[in-house]
C-alpha positions in Angstrom: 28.9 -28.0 31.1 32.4 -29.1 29.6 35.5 -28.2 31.4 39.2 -29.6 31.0 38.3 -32.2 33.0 36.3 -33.5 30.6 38.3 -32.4 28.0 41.5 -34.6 30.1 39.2 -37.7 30.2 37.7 -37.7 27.0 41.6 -37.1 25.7 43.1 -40.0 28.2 45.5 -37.4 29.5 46.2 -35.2 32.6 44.6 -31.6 33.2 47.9 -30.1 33.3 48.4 -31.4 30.2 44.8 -29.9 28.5 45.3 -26.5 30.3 49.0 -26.1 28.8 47.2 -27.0 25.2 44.6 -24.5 25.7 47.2 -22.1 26.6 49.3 -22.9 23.8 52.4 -23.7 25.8 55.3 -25.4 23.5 56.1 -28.3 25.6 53.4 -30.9 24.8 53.9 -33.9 22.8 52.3 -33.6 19.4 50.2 -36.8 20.0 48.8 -35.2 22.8 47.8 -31.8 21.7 46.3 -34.0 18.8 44.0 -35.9 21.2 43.4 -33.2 23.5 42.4 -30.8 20.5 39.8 -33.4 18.9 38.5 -33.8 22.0 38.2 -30.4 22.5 36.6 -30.4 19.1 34.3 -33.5 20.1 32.7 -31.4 23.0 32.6 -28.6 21.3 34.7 -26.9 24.0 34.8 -23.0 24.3 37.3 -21.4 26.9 35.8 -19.4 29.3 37.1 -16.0 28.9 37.2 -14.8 31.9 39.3 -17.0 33.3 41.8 -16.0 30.5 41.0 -12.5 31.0 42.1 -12.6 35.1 45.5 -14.7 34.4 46.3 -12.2 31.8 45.0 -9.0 34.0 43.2 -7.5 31.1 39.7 -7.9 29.3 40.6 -5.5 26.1 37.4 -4.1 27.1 37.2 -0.4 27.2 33.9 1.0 29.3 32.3 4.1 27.6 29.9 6.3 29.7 27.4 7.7 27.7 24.2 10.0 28.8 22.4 9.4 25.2 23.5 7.1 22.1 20.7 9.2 19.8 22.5 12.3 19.8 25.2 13.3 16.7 27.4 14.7 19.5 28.1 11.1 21.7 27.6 9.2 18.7 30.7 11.2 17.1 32.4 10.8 20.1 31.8 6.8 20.5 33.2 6.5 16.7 36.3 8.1 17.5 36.9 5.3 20.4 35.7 2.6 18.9 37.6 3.3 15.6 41.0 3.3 18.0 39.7 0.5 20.2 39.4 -2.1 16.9 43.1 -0.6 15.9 44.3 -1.9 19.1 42.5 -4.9 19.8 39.7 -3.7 22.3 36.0 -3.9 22.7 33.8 -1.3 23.9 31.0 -1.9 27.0 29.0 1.0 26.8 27.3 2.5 29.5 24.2 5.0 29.1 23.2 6.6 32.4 20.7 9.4 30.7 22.8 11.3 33.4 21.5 9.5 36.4 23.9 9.0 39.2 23.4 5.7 40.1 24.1 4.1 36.6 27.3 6.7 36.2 28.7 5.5 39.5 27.6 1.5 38.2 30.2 1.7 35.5 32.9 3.0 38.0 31.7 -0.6 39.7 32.2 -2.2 36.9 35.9 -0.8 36.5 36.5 -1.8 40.3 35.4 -5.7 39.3 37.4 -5.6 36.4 34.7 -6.2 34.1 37.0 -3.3 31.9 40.1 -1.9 31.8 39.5 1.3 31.9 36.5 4.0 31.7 36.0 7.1 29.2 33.4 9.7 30.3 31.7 11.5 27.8 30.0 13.5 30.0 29.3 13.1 33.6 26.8 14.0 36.4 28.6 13.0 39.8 30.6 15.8 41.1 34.7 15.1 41.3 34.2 15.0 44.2 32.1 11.8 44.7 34.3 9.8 41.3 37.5 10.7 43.4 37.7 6.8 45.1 37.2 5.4 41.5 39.3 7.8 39.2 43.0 6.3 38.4 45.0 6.4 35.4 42.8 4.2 33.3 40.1 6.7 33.7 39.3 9.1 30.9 37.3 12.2 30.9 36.2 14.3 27.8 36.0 17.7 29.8 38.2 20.4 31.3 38.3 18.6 34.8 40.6 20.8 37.0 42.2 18.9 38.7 46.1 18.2 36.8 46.5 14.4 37.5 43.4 13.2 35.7 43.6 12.7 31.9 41.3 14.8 30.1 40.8 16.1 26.5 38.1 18.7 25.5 37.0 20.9 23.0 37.8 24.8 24.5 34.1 25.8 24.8 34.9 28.6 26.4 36.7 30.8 23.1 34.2 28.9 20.7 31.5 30.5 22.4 33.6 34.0 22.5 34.3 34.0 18.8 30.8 33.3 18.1 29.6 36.1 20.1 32.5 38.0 18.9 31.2 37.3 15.3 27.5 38.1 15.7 28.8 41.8 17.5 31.0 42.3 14.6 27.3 41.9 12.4 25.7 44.2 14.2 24.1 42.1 16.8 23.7 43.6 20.7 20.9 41.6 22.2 22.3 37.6 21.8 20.8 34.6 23.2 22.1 31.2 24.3 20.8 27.4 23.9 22.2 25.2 25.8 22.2 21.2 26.4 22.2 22.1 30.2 23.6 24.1 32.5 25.8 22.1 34.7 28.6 20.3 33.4 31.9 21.3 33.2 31.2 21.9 29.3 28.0 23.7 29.6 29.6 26.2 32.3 32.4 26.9 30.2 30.2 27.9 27.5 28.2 30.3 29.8 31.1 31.5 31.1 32.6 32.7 28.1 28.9 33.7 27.1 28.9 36.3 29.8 32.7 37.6 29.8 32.2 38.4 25.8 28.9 39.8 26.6 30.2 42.4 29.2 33.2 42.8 26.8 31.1 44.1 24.2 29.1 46.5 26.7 26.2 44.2 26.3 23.8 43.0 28.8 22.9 39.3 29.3 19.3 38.5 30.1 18.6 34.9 31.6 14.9 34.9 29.6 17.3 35.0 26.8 19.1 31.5 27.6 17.6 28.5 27.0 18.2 24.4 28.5 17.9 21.2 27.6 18.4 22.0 24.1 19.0 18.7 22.2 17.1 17.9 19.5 14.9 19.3 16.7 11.4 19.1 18.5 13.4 21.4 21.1 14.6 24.0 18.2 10.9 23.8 17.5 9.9 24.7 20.9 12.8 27.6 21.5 11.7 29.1 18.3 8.1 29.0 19.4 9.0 31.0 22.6 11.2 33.2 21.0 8.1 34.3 18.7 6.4 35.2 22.0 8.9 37.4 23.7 7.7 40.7 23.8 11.3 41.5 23.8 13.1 39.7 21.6 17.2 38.5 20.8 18.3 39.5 17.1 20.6 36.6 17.2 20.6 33.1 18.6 24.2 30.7 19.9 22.8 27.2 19.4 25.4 24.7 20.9 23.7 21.9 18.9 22.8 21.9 15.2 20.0 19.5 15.3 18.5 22.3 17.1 19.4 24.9 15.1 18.0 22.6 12.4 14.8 22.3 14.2 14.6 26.1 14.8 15.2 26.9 10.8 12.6 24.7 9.9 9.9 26.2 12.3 10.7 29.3 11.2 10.4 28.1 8.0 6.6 27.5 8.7 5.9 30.4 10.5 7.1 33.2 7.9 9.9 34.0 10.2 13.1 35.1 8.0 16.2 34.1 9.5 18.6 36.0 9.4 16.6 38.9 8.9 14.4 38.4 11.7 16.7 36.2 13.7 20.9 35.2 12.5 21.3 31.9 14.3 24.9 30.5 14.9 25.2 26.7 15.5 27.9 24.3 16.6 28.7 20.8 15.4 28.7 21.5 11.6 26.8 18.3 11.4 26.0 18.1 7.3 22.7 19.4 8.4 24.3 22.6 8.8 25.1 22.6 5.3 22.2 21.8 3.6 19.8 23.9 5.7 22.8 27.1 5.2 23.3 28.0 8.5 26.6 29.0 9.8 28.1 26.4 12.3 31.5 26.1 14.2 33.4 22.8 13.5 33.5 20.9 16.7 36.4 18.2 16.3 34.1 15.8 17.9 35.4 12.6 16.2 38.8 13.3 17.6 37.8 13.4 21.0 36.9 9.9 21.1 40.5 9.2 19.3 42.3 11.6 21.8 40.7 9.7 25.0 41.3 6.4 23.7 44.9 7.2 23.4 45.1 8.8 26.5 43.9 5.7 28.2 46.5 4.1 26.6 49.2 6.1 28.3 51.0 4.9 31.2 52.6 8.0 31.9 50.0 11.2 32.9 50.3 13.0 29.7 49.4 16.6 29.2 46.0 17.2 28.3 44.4 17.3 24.6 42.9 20.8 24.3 41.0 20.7 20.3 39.8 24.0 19.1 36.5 25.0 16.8 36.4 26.3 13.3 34.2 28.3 11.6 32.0 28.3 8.6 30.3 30.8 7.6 26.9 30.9 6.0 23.2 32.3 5.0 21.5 31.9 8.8 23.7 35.2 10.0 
């Protein structure tokens, strides 16, 4: 493998003198950085990196933990960071853990060898709790993590879900459902928490058959939809935290004569365009800006105040 030494020999001059080359330092003779440069040509000489990244203290790497890269959601998310990593001269390293533990706490292993500079967590699955060794300025999170010295941005969950229940009450809705991604997460428990407080607001009660997990995709629309045909009791109105199941749920309905919203209104978040084209009424979740908000909160040397983003909705034919 070439080194400087070979680079020194090859050049007929000292390793001092290839290392402040390669380093661009001004005080070489011009002969020299001449020889020492078509030498480096000669051997086809690359520098190793990480040599350049420890005497510097950075990598401009920015680790990314991820539970899925298929989904509109994390993919939305990653674009926001990587758009503000390239602005600033970073790369990404990301890390998909398909919410397993081990590979989550990997990535924190990662930050601890320096292999990045810092970490943003899309979503988690170990507790606080277990992260608290790792978690330090450079560390990111994309929820409502209570405690006040970590950065965090996040959409509030919690009065998106309100307002959609809100808005299905004001239609004339009483017996609501929920479908979730899961049901643990700082996310998903702000959702069912404000699920449940607008419920009992409206005098309604909340019935667990009536809230559905590991909603993600379209094949699990198709599947919620399927069950929700053979309830003997039945929700009038559906909160779907994901359009691409909402999408999924329309078009199985779709194929089984069910009318939606006559026999089902469905509200959806994301407004993904497939919200659009299939009509179905969808709160804008500023998912995009996420990314850009924890990207420039890793940035911060100071602890800045959290980034709270808020929904928006549009209103369409599915309600």
């Amino acid at each position: 493998m070439t080194n400087i030494r070979s680079i020194a020999k090859l050049a007929g001059v000292s390793v001092s003198t290839v290392s402040r080359v390669l380093n661009d330092h001004p005080y070489v003779k011009e002969e020299k950085r001449r020889k020492v440069l078509d030498a480096v040509e000669q051997l086809n000489y690359i520098k190793n990196a990480n040599a350049v990244h420890l005497s510097k203290g950075k990598t401009y790497s920015i680790g990314v933990i991820l539970p899925y890269l298929n989904l509109p959601y994390f993919g939305e998310i990653l674009q926001g960071i990587a758009g503000e990593a390239l602005n600033h001269g970073y790369h990404l390293q990301l890390f998909q853990t398909d919410y397993d533990r081990r590979a989550e706490l990997d990535a924190f292993h990662r930050l601890q060898m320096k292999e990045v500079d810092g970490l943003i967590l899309t979503s988690r699955s170990n507790s606080l709790d277990v992260l608290a060794p790792f978690i330090g300025s450079n560390v990111v999170f994309c929820e409502n993590v209570y405690d006040p010295a970590h950065k965090k941005v996040f959409i509030d969950h919690y009065k998106g879900i309100r307002r959609a229940v809100e808005y299905l009450v004001s239609k004339g809705h009483s017996q609501i459902g929920l479908c979730l991604h899961r049901t643990f997460g700082t996310n998903s428990e702000e959702r069912i928490r404000g699920f449940y407080d607008s419920s009992e607001a409206a005098g309604h009660t909340v019935r667990d058959e009536w809230i559905f997990n590991d909603c993600y995709d379209l094949q699990n629309g198709r599947d919620v939809l399927s069950a929700w045909e053979q309830m003997d009791e039945k929700p009038s109105a559906l909160i779907v935290t994901s359009d691409q199941v909402s999408a999924g749920m329309v078009a199985e309905a779709e194929k089984k004569s069910i009318r939606i919203p006559d026999d089902l209104a469905i509200v959806s978040f994301d407004n993904h365009p497939i919200s659009d084209a299939l009509n179905i009424t969808s709160f804008e979740v500023p998912i995009r800006n996420v990314g850009v908000e924890a990207f420039k909160l890793f940035l911060e040397n100071e602890h800045p105040e959290p980034v709270i983003l808020t929904t928006k909705m549009f209103e369409r034919g599915s309600v």
